[in-house]
N, C-alpha and C positions, 0 to 999 in steps of 0.2 A: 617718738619712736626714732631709733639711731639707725642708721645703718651703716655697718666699718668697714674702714677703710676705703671711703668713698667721697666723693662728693658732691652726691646727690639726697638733697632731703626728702623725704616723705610728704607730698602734701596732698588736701583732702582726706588726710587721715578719717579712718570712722572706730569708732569702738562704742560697743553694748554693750550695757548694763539692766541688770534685772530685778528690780525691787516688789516686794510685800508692801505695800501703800496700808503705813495706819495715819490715824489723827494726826501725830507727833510726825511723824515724815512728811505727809502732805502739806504741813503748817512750814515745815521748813523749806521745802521746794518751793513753796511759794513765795515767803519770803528772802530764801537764802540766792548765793550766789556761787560758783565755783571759780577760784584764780589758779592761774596756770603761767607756769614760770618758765620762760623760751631758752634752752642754754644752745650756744654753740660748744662742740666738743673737736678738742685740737686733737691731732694727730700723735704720736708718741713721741714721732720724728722731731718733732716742730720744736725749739727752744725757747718758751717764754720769760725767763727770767727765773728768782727763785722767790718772786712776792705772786704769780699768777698761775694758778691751777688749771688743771687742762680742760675744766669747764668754764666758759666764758659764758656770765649773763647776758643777754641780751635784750630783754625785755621781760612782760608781762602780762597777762591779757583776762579780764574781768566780767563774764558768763553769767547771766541769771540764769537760774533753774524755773522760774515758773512756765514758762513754756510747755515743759514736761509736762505737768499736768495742766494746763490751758487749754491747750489748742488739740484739733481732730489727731494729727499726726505723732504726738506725744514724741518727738524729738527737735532735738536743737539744731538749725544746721544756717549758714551763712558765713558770710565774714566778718571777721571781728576786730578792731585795734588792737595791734600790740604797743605798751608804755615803753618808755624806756626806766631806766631807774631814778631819775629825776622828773619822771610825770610825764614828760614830752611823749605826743604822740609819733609812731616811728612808722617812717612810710618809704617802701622797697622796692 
């Protein structure tokens, strides 16, 4: 989530989602996993050159989904690693 013209991020973000649980779903929660890719976003202002776009990667962060359907509370919540784009883990 962004918020402009600011700089302040959003953290403890929360967001819900609502699934129909079949066979095919559950198999993949349980197996699967969700990645989630961290950009910084520059300002308009800011001049980065003409090779770098005004979203800056910053990392990546790699979630199992079994949880979901595991445990009593069927959501995911904690802290997680962010990568950076060469594997290293990035610590803030």
């Amino acid at each position: 989530k962004v918020l402009a013209r600011t700089f302040c991020p959003i953290w403890n973000h929360e967001e819900t989602f609502s699934f129909q649980f079949t066979e095919a779903i559950l198999e993949h929660f349980l197996k699967g996993e969700a990645q989630f890719t961290i950009y910084h976003r520059f300002l308009e202002s800011v001049s980065l050159g003409e090779n770098v776009g005004r979203n800056l990667e910053i990392g990546n962060s790699v979630i199992s989904l079994a949880p979901l359907v595991t445990n009593d509370t069927n959501r995911i919540s904690g802290w997680f690693n962010v990568y950076s784009s060469n594997g290293g883990i990035m610590v803030g």
